[in-house]
PDB file as gemmi writes it, atoms N, CA and C in Angstrom:
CRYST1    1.000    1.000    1.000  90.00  90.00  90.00 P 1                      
ATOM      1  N   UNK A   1      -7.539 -93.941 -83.589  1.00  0.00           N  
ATOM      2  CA  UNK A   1      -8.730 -93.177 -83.276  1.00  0.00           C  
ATOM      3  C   UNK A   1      -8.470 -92.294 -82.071  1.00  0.00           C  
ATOM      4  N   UNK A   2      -8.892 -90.997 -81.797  1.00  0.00           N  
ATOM      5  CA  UNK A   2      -9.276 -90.263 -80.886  1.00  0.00           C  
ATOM      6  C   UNK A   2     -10.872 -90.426 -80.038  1.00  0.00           C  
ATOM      7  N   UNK A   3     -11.419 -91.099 -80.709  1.00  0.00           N  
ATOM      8  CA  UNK A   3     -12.645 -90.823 -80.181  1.00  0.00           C  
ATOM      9  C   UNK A   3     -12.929 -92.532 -79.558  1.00  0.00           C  
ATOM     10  N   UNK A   4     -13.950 -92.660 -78.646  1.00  0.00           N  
ATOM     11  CA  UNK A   4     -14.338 -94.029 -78.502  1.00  0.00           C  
ATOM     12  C   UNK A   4     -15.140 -94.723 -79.500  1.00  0.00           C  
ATOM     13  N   UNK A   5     -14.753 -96.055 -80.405  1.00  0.00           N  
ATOM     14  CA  UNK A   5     -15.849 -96.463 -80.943  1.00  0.00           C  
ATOM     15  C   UNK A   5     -15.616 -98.131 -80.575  1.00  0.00           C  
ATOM     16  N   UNK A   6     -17.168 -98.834 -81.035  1.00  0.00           N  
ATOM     17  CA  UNK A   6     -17.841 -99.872 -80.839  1.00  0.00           C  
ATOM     18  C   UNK A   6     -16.478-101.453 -81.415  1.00  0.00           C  
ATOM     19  N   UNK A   7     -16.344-102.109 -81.130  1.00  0.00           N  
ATOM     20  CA  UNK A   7     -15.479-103.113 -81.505  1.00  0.00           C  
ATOM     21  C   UNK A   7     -15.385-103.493 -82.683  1.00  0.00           C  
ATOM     22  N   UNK A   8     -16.728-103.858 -83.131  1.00  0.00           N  
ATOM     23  CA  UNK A   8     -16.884-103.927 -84.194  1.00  0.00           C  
ATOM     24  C   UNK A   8     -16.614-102.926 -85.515  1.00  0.00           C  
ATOM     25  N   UNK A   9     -16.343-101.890 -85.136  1.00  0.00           N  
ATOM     26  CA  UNK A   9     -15.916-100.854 -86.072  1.00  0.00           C  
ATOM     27  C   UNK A   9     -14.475-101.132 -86.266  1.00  0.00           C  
ATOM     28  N   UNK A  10     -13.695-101.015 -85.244  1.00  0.00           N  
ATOM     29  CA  UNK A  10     -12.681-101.233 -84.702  1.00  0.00           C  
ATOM     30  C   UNK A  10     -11.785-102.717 -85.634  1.00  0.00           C  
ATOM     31  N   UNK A  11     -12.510-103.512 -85.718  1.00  0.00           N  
ATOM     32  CA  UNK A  11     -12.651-104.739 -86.572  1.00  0.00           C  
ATOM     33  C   UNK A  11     -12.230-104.438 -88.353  1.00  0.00           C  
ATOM     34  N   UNK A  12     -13.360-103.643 -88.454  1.00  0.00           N  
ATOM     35  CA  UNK A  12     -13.709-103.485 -90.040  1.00  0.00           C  
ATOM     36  C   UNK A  12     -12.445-102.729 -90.615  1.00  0.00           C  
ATOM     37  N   UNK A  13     -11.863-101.267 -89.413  1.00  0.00           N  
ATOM     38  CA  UNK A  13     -11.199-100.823 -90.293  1.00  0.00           C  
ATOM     39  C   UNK A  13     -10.301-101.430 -90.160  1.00  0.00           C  
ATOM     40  N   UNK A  14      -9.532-102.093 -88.891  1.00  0.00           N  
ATOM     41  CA  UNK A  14      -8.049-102.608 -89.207  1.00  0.00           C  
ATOM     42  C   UNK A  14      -8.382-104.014 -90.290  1.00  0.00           C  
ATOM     43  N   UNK A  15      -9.202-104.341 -90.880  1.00  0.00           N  
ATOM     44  CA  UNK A  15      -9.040-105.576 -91.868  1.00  0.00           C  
ATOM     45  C   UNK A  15      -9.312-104.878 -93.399  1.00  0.00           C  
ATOM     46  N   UNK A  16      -9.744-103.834 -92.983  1.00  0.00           N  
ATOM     47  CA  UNK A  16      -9.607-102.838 -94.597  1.00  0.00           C  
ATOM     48  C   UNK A  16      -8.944-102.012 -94.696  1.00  0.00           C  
ATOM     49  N   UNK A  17      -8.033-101.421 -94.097  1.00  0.00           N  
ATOM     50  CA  UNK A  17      -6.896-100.840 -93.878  1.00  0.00           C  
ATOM     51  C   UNK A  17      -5.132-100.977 -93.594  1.00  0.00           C  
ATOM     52  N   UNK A  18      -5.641-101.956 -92.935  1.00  0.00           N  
ATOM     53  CA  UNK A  18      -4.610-102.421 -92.641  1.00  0.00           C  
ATOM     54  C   UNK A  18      -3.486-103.319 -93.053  1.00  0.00           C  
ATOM     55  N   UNK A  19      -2.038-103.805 -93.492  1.00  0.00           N  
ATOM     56  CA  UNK A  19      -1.520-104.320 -93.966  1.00  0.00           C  
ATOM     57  C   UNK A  19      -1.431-105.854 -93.348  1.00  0.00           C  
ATOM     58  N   UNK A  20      -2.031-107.107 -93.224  1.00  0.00           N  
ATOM     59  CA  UNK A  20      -2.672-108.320 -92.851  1.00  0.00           C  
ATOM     60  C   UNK A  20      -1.609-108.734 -92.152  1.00  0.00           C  
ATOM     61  N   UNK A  21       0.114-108.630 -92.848  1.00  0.00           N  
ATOM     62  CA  UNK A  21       1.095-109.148 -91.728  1.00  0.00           C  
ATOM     63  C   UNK A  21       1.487-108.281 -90.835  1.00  0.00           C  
ATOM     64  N   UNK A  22       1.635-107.445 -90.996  1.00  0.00           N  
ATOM     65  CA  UNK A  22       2.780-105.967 -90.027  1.00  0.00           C  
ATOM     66  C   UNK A  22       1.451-105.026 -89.360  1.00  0.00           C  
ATOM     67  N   UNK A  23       0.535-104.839 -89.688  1.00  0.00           N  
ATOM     68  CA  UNK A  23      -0.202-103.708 -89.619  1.00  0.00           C  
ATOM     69  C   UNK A  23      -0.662-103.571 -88.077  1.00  0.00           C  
ATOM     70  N   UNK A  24      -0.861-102.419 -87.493  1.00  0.00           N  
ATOM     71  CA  UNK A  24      -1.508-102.441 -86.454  1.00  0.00           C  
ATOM     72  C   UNK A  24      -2.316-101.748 -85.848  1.00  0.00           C  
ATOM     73  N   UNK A  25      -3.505-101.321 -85.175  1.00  0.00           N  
ATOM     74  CA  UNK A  25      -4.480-100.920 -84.967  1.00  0.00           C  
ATOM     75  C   UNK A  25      -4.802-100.078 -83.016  1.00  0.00           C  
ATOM     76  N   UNK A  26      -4.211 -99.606 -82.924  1.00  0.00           N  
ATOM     77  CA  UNK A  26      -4.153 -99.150 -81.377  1.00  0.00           C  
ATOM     78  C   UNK A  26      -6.051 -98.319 -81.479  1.00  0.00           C  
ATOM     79  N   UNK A  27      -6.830 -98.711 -80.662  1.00  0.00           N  
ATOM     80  CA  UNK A  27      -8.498 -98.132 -80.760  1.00  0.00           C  
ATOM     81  C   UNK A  27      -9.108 -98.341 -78.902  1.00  0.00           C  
ATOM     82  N   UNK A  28      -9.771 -97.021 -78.554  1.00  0.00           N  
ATOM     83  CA  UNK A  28     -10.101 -96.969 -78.013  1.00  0.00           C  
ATOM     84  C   UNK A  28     -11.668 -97.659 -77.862  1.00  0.00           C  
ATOM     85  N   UNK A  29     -11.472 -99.284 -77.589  1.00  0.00           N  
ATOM     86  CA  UNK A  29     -13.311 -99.831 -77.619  1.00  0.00           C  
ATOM     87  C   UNK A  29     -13.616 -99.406 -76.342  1.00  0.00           C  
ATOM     88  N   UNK A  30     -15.479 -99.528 -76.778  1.00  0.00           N  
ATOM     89  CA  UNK A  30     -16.152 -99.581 -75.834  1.00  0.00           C  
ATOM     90  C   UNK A  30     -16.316-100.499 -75.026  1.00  0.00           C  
ATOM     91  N   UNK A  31     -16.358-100.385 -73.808  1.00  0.00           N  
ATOM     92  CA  UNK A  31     -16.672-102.408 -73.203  1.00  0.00           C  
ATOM     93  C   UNK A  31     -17.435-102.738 -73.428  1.00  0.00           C  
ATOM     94  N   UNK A  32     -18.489-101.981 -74.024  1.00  0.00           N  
ATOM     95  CA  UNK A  32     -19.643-102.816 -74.528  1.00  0.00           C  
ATOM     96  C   UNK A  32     -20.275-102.345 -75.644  1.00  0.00           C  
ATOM     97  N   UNK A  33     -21.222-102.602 -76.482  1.00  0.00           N  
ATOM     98  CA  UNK A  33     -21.344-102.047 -78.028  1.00  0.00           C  
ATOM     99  C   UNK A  33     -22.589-100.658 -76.753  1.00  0.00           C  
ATOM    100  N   UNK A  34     -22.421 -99.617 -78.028  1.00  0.00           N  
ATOM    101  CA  UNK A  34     -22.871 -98.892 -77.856  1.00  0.00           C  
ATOM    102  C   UNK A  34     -22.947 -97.810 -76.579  1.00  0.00           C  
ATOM    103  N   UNK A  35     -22.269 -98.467 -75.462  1.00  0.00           N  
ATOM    104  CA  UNK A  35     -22.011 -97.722 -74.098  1.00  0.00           C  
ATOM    105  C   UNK A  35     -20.646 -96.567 -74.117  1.00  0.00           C  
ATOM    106  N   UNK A  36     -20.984 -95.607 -74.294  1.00  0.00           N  
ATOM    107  CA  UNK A  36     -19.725 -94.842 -74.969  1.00  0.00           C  
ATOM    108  C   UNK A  36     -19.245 -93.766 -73.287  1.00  0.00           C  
ATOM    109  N   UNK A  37     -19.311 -94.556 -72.848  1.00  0.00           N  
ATOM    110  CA  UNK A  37     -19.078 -93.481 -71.013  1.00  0.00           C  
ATOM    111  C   UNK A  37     -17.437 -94.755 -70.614  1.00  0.00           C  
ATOM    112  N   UNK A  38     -17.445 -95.404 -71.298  1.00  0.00           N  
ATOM    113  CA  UNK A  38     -16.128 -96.045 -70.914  1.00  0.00           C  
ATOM    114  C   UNK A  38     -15.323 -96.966 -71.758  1.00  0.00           C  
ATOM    115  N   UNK A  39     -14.200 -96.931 -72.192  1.00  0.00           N  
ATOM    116  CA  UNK A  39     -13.417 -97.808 -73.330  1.00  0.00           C  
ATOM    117  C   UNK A  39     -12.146 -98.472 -72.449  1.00  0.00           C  
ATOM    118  N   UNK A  40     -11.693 -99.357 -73.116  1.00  0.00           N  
ATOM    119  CA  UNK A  40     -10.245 -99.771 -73.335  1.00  0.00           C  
ATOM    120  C   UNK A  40      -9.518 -99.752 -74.611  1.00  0.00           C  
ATOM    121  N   UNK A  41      -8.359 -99.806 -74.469  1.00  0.00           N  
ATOM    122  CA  UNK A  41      -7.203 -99.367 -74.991  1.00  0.00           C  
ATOM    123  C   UNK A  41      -7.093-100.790 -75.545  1.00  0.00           C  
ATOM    124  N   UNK A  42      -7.127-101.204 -77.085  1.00  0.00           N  
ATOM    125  CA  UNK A  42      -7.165-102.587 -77.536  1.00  0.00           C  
ATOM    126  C   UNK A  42      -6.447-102.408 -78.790  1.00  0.00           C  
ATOM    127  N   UNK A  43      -5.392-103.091 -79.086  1.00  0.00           N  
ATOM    128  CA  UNK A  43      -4.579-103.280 -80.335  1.00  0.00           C  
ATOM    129  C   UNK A  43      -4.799-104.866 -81.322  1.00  0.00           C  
ATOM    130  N   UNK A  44      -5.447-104.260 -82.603  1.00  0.00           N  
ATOM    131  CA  UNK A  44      -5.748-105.142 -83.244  1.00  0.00           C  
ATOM    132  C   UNK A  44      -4.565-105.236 -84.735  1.00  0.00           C  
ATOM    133  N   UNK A  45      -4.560-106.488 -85.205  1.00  0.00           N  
ATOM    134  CA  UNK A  45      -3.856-106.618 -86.699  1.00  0.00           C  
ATOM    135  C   UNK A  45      -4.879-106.313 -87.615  1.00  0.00           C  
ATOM    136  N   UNK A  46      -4.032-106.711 -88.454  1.00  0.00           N  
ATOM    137  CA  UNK A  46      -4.630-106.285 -89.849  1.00  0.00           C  
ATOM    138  C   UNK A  46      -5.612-107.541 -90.343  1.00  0.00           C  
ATOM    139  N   UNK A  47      -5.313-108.523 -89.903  1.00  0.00           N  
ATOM    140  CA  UNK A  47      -6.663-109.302 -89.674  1.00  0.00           C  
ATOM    141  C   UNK A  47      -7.941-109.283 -89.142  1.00  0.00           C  
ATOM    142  N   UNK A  48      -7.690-108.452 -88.267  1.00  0.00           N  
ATOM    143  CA  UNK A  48      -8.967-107.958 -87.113  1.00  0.00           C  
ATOM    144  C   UNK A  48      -8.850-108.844 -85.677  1.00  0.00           C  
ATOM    145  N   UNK A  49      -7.718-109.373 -85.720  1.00  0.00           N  
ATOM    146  CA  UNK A  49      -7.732-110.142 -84.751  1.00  0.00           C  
ATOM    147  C   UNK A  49      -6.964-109.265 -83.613  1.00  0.00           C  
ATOM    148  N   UNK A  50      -7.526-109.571 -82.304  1.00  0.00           N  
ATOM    149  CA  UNK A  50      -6.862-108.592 -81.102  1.00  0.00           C  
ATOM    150  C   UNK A  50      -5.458-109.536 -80.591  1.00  0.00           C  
ATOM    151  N   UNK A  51      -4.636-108.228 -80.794  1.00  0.00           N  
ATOM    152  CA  UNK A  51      -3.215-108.483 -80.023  1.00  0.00           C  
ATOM    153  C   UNK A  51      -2.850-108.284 -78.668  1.00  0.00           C  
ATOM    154  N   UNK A  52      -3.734-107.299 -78.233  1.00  0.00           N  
ATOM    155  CA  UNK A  52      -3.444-106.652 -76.910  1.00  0.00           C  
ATOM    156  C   UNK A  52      -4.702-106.141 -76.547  1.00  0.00           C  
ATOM    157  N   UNK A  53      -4.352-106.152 -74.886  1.00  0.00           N  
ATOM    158  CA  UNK A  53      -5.364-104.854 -74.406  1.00  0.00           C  
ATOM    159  C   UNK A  53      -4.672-104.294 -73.400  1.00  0.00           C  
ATOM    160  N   UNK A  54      -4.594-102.897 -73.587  1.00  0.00           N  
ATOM    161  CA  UNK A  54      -3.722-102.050 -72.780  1.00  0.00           C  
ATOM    162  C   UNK A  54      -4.198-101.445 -71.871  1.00  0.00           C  
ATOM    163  N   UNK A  55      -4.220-101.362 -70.199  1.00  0.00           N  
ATOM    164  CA  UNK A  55      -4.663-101.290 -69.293  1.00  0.00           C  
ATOM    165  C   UNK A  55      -6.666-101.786 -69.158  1.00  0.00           C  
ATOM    166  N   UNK A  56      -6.756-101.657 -67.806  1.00  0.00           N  
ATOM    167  CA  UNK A  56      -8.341-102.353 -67.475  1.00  0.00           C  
ATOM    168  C   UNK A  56      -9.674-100.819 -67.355  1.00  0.00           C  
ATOM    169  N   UNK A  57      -9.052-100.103 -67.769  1.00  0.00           N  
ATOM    170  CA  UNK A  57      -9.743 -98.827 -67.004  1.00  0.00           C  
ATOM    171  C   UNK A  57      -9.350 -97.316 -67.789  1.00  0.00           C  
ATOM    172  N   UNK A  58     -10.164 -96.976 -68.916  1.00  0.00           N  
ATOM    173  CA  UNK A  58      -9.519 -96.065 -69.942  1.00  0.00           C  
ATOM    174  C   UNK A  58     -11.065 -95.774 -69.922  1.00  0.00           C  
ATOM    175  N   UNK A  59     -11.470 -94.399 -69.314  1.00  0.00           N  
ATOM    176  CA  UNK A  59     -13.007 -94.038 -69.366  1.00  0.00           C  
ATOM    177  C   UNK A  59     -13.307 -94.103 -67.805  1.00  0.00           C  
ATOM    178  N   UNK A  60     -14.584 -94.307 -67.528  1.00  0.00           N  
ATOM    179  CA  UNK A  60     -15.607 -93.803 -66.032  1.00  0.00           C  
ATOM    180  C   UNK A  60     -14.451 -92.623 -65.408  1.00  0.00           C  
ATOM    181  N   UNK A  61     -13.656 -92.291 -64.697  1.00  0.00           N  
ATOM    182  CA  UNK A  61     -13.053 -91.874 -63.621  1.00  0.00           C  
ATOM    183  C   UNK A  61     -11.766 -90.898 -64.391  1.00  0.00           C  
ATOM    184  N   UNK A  62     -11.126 -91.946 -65.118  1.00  0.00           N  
ATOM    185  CA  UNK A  62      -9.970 -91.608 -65.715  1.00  0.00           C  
ATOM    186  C   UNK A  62      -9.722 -90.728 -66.771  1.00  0.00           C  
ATOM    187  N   UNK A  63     -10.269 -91.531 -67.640  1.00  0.00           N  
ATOM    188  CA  UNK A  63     -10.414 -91.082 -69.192  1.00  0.00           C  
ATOM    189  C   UNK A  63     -11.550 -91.229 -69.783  1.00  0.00           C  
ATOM    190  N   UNK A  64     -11.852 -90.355 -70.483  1.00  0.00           N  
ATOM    191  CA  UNK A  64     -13.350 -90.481 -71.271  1.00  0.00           C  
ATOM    192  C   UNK A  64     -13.326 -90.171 -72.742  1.00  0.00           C  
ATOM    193  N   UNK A  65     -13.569 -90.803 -74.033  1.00  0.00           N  
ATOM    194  CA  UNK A  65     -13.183 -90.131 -75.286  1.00  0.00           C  
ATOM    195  C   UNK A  65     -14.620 -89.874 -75.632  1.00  0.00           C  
ATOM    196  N   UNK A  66     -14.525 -89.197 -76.392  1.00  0.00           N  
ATOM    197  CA  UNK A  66     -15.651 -88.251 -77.438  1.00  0.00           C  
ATOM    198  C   UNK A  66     -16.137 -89.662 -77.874  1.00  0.00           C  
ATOM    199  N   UNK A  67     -17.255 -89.591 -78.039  1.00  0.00           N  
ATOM    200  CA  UNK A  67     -18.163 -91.232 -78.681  1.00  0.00           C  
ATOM    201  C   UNK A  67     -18.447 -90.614 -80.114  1.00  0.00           C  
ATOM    202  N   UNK A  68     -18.530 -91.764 -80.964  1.00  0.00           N  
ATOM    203  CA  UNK A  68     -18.346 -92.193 -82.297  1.00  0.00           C  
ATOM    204  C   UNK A  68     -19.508 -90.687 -83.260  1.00  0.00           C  
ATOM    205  N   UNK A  69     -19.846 -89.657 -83.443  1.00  0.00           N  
ATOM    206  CA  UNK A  69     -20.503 -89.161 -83.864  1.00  0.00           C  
ATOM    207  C   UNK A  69     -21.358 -89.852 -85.055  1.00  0.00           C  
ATOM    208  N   UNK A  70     -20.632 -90.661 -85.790  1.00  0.00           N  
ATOM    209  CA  UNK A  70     -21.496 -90.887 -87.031  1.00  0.00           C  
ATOM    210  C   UNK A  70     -22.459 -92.654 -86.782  1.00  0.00           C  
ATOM    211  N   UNK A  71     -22.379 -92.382 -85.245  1.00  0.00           N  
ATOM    212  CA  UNK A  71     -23.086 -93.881 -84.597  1.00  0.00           C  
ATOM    213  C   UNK A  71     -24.323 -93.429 -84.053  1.00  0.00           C  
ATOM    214  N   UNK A  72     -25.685 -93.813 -84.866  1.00  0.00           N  
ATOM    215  CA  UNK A  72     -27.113 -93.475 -84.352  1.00  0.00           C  
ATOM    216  C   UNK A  72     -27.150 -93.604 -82.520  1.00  0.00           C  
ATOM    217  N   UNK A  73     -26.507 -94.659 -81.913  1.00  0.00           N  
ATOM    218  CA  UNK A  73     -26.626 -94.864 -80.720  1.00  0.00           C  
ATOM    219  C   UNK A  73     -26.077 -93.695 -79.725  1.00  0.00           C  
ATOM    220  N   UNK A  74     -25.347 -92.878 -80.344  1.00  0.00           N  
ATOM    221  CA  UNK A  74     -24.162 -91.609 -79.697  1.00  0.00           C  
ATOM    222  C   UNK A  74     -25.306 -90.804 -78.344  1.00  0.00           C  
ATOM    223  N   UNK A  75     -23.936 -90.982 -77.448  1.00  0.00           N  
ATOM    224  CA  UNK A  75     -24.716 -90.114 -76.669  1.00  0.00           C  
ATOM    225  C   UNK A  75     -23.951 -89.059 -75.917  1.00  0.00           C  
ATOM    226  N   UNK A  76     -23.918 -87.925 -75.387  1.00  0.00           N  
ATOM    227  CA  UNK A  76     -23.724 -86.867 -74.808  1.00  0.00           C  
ATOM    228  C   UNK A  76     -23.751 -85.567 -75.499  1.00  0.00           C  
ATOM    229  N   UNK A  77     -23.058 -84.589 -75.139  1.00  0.00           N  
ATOM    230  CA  UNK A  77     -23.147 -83.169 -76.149  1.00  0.00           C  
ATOM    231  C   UNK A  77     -22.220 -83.518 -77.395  1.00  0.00           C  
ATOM    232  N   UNK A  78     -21.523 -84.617 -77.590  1.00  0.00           N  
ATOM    233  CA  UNK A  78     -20.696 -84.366 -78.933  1.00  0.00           C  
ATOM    234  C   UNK A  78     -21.739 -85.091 -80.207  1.00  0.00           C  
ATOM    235  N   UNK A  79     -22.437 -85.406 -79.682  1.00  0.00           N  
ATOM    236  CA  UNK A  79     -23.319 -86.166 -80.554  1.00  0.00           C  
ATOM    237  C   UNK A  79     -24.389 -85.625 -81.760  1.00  0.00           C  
ATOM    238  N   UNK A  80     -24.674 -86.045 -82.453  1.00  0.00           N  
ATOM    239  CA  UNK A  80     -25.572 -85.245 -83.740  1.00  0.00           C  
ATOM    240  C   UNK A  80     -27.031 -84.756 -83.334  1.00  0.00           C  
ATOM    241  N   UNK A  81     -27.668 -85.244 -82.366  1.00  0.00           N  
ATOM    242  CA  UNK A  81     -28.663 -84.034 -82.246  1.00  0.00           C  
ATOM    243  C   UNK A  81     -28.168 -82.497 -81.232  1.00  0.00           C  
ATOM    244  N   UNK A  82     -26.817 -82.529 -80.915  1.00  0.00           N  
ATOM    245  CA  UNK A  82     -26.462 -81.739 -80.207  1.00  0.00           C  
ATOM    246  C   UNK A  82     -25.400 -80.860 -81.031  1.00  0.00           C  
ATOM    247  N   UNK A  83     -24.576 -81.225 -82.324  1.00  0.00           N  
ATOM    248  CA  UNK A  83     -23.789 -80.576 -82.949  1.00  0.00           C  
ATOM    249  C   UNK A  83     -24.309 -80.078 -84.193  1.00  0.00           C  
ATOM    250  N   UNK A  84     -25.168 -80.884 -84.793  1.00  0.00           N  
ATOM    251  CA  UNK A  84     -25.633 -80.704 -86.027  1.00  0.00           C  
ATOM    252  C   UNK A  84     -25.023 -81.312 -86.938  1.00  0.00           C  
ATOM    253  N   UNK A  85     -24.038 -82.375 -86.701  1.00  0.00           N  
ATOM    254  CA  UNK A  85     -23.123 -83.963 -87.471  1.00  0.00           C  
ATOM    255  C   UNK A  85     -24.579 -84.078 -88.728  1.00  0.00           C  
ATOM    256  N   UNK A  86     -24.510 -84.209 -89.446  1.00  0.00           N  
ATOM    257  CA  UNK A  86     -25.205 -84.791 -90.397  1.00  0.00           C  
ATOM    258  C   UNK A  86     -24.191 -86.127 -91.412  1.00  0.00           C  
ATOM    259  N   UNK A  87     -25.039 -87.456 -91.453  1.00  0.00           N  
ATOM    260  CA  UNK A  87     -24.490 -88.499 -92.349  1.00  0.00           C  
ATOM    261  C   UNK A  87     -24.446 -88.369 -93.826  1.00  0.00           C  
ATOM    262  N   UNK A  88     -23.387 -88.223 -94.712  1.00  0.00           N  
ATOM    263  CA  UNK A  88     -23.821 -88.597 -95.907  1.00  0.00           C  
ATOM    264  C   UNK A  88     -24.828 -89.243 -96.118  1.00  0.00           C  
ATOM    265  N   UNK A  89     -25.791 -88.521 -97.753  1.00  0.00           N  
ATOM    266  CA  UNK A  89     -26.994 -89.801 -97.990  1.00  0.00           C  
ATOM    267  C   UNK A  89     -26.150 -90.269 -99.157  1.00  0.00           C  
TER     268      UNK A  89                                                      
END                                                                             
């Protein structure tokens, strides 16, 4: 991913995507669901289970990624009442 999303997303695709022994998942989470102003750097398998977390501090100061557009909770200018993102119905 380029953008920050929620853990739980993060979850779903590396266990539906991913190859269960070898596979691996490098994702920028949020530290917390829905707070998209700061992530870490977290490597998951193809199980969904976390392997790593790569540095303490990826977001506030440092780094900041674009938050999840197709997440009702989204907030700043990249977000759908500000771009015009529309969801598949």
């Amino acid at each position: 991913f380029n953008f920050g999303i929620n853990e739980k997303k993060a979850i779903q695709f590396a266990t539906e995507l991913l190859e269960p022994d070898n596979g691996r998942l490098l994702a920028p989470v949020n530290v917390q669901s829905d707070y998209w102003l700061k992530q870490v750097y977290k490597v998951y398998d193809g199980t969904g289970a976390e392997v790593n977390v790569i540095g303490q501090d990826v977001g506030a100061w440092s780094v900041q990624f674009q938050p999840d557009v197709t997440q009702d909770t989204c907030q700043g200018i990249w977000c759908a009442q500000f771009n015009g993102f529309q969801k598949k119905r």
